[in-house]
Structure formats: C-alpha cells, structure tokens
N, C-alpha and C positions, 0 to 999 in steps of 0.2 A: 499774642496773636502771631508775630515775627517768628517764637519758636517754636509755635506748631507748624507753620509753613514750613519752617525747616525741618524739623522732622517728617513731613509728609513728602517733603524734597529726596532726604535721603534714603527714605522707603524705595521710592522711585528709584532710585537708582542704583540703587542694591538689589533690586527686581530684577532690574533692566540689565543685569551682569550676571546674575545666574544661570551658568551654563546648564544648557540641555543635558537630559542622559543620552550618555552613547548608546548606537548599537552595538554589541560584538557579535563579532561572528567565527564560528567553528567549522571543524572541518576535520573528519578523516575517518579509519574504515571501520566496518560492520557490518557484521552477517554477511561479508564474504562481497559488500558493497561499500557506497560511499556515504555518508551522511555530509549534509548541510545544513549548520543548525545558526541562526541570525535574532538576534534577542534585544530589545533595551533594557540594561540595565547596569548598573554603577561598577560592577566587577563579572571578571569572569567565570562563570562556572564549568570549563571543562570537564575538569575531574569529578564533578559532581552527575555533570550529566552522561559520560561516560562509567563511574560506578550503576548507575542508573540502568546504561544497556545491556553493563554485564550480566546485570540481574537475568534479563531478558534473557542472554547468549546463555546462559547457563539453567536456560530450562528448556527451549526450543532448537538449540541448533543442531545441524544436522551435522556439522562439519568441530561438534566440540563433542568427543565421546566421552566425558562424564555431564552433560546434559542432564537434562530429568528425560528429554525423549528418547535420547539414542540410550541411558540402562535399560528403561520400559521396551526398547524393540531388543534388548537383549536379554530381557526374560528378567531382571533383577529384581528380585520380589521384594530385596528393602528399602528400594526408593518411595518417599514417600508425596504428594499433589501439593506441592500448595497452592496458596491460593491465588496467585497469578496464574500460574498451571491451571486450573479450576476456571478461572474467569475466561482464558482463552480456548480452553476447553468445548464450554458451555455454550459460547456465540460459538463456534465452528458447530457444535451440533444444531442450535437454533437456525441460522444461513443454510444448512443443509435438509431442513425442515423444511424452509420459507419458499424453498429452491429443488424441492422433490428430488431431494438425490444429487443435485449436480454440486453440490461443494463436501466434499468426503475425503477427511483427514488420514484415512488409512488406504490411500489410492497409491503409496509410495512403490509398491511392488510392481504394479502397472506400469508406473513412470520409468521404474528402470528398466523393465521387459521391454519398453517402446523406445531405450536411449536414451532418456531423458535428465538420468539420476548419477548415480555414480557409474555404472555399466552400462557397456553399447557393446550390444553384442549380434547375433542375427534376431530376425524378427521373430516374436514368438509367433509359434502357432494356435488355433485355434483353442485348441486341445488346453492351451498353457493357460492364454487368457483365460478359460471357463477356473482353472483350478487358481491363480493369483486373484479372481475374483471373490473367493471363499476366504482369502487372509484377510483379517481385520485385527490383529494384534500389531502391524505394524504402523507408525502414524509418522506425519510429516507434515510440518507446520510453516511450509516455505511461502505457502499464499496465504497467511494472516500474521507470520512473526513481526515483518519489517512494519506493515502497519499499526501493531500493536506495539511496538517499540519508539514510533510518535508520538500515541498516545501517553506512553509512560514520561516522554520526556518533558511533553507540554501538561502533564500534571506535575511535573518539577518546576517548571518557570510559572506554573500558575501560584501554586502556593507556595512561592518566594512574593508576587503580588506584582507579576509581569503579566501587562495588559496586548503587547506589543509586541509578536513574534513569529517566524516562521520555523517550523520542524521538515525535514525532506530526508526522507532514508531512501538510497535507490529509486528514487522516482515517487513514492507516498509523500502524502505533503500534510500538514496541520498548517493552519492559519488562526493567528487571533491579532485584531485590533489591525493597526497598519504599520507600512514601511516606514524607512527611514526620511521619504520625499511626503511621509501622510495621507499617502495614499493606498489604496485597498493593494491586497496583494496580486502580482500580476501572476500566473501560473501556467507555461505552455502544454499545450498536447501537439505529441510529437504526428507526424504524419505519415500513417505507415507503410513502410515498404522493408520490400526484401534488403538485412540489414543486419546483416547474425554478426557484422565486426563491430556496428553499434559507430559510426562512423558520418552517420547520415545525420544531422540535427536538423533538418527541417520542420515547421512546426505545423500543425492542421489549422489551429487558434491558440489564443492567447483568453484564458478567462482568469477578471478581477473578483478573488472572495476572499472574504474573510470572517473569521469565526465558524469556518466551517472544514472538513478533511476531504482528500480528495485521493485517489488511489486508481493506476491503470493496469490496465493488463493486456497483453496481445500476443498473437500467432507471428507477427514479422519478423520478428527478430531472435526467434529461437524456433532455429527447424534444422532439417535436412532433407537429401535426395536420396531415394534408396530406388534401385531397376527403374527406374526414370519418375519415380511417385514422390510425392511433397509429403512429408510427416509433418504437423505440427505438433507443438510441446502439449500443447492441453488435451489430459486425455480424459473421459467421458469416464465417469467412476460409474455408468448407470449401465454403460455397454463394454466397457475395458479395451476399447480400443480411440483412436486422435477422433477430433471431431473434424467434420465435414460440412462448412457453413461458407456464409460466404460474411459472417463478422471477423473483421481484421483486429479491432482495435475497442475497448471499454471502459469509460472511463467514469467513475462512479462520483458525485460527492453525496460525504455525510455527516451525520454530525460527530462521530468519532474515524480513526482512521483504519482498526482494525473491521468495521464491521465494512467500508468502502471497499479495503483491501477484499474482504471474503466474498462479498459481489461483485466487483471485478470480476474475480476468478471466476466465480458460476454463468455470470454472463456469457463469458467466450467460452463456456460449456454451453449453456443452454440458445446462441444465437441472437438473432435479433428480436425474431418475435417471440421465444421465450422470455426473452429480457425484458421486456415490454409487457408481457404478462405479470411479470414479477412484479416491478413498478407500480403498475395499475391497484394491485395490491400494499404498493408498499409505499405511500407520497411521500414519506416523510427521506426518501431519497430521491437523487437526479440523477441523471444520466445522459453522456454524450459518447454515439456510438458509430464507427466508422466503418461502411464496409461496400463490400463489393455489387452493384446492381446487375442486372440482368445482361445490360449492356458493356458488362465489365468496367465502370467505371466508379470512381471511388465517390461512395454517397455518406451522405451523415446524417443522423436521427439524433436530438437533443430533445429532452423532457421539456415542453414549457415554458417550465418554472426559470430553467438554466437560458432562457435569452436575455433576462436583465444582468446575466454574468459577463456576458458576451461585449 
C-alpha cells in the first residue's frame, strides 16, 4: 500500500515539473513585406517555413522574374502550372465570379497606367484605358499571394500537429487555437487615414479569433495627388479606371486567408453596399468595413456574426 502511494507520489510530481512547450516566434521579409510567424512548438522551424514561402515566391512574385507569373506575362510557352499555381488560379477566378467582375487577376496593366505598379507615368487617356482593358494575358497576383502564403504555412504547423499559432504576412493574419497567455488571438484593425509613410498605428478595434483568417485592404495608405485630384490604388477592373466610394478600409474574416485576402480586395472595388451584397450571398464570411458617411465622418459596418469577436 506504502509503495503505491509512493509511486502515485512520484507521478505527481514528475507531472508537476514538466515544462510547457514554448512559443517561438519568427520574423523577417517576404514578398517585398514582413512576416510574423508565432507557434508552440519544441523546436524551431524557420527554414522549414521559409522553404515553404519560397515555394510560393517563386510562382507568384512579381518582383522574382523567373516566377511562374512573371515567364507567363513574358510569353514563355515552356513554363508549365502547377498545382499551387492551379489552386490560386482557380479561387482568383471563383472570387471574381462571386464578385461580378471586381477581383481580376489580369487588371496589372491598368494598375501601372494609373501609378500603381512599376510605372508612374502621366495619366492614361481614355483612349488608353479602353485598349489596357482588352489585355488579359498579363496577371498579377499581389491581392491573393501574401494571403495564400498563410495559408501555406499554417498547413505546415498543422501537419507537424501545432494546434497553437498565429501566421501574419504584411497585415493577413491565420489563427489557430491560442496565445501564449490562452487566450484567443487579439488582432488589430488599423484606423484609416491618410498615411502613404504607414507611420500612423492607430487602431479602429481590436478583434479576438481564432481558428479563423483575416485579411484587409484599403485606399489610405496607398494614393496620390495628381492637378489637385486623390487617386486611389484600387482600380476597378469592370471600368479601368480608381474607384470612387466612400469605403476606406475592408476587412474580411474567413476560413482560409487567401480567399479573405481576394474579398478584401473586391470589396474596396465594389464599396459598401456591394460588399454587402456579396455577403448576403456569401455567410459563411464576415466582414468589418470602415468608411466615410454623408457627414464626412468615419462610420463602420460589421456583419453580425463579428460582434461576439469584438
């Protein structure tokens, strides 16, 4: 009897001394941004999760010309899809279905006739727009990469059997399970204002989630002034020229990050009340959207569902 108390003793207290798993946490650049990547688990995986994005960099970037995109807009007929290529392919066409038009992967020529891309030049003219609107051979995959580049990593900490972790490239964010404190993940949205040095961290709110991806997009902080007129960066693949709303800021969750990331984008194409239309049709995402009222003041519309996040 005395030696099973003791061994039920030393159970105990052999339990009672087993260190937690750490968090690690990573950090440094891609696709031209910053990643923050935070995990529990026994060892580090940098190099694993960085082999991981080069995948990614080396089929979408715009800024690595042997890409899989940038041969394909240089006409290379022996480049060949795979099937990463293929997958984020595939939702860029579905989101632009879902979204009549407003998420369109070959809008790059537009983008740089408006400033936006690699070239800032004078504004095109009418004349130009109508004919960059007939190119569809060139594609640019800068509003779904970084999202899908989440996605990729937080299928690498999953099938390692990480229950516990946060993915963030540039502002897209994956969540699963909780922090380091056990608690849900806190995740800000910024509050938008004119802010092109990115200098401004103010935040709109702070929403807790987890097991779910979240991705923004907005007009504040990438524009310019041209004869006294405001250009915003998003440009309307349905008309070829910036749009004109009075949504600032969009900010999606879902349950992966590249499909958040690609309605993002369409939102601040299609506005508030197309956004809202979209939704209506689509529950199985949220949405929290910041923008300007009648009386010039900054209003916000969140789905519902996103006030137990709040």
């Amino acid at each position: 009897m005395c030696r099973i108390s003791f061994l039920l003793l030393m159970v105990v207290l052999l339990t009672g001394c087993t260190k937690p798993v750490p968090f690690q946490r990573n950090s440094n650049f891609v696709f031209g941004t910053v990643y923050n990547i935070t995990y529990q688990y026994g060892e580090d995986l940098q190099q694993e999760i960085e082999a991981e994005l080069q995948k990614v960099d080396g089929e979408f970037s715009m800024f690595n010309s042997e890409s899989t995109v940038a041969r394909m807009n240089r006409g290379d007929s022996t480049v060949e899809r795979s099937d990463m290529f293929n997958e984020v392919f595939d939702l860029a066409q579905t989101v632009n279905k879902e979204t009549c038009g407003a998420f369109d992967v070959t809008v790059a020529p537009l983008v740089n006739a408006w400033g936006f891309g690699f070239k800032h030049e004078q504004l095109p003219t009418p004349q130009q727009v109508d004919s960059l609107m007939r190119i569809h051979d060139q594609m640019d995959f800068s509003a779904i990469a970084k999202g899908f580049g989440c996605d990729v990593v937080a299928r690498l900490l999953k099938s390692k059997g990480i229950d516990n972790f946060m993915v963030e490239i540039g502002g897209e964010v994956v969540v699963s399970g909780h922090n380091d404190k056990d608690q849900l993940w806190h995740i800000g949205v910024n509050k938008p204002v004119d802010d092109t040095l990115h200098v401004d961290g103010e935040l709109q709110t702070v929403l807790s989630i987890t097991d779910h991806a979240m991705a923004t997009s907005g007009n504040y902080r990438n524009f310019y002034y041209q004869d006294g007129k405001k250009y915003a960066h998003t440009i309307d693949p349905r008309t070829g020229y910036p749009v004109q709303h009075s949504l600032l800021s969009a900010t999606v969750i879902a349950d992966d990050c590249a499909t958040a990331d690609a309605y993002a984008t369409s939102f601040m194409v299609l506005g508030v009340d197309g956004a809202q239309e979209v939704l209506l049709r689509h529950p199985e995402l949220m949405a929290y959207l910041i923008y300007v009222d009648e009386k010039g003041e900054l209003t916000v519309w969140s789905s519902p569902a996103l006030k137990d996040y709040e």
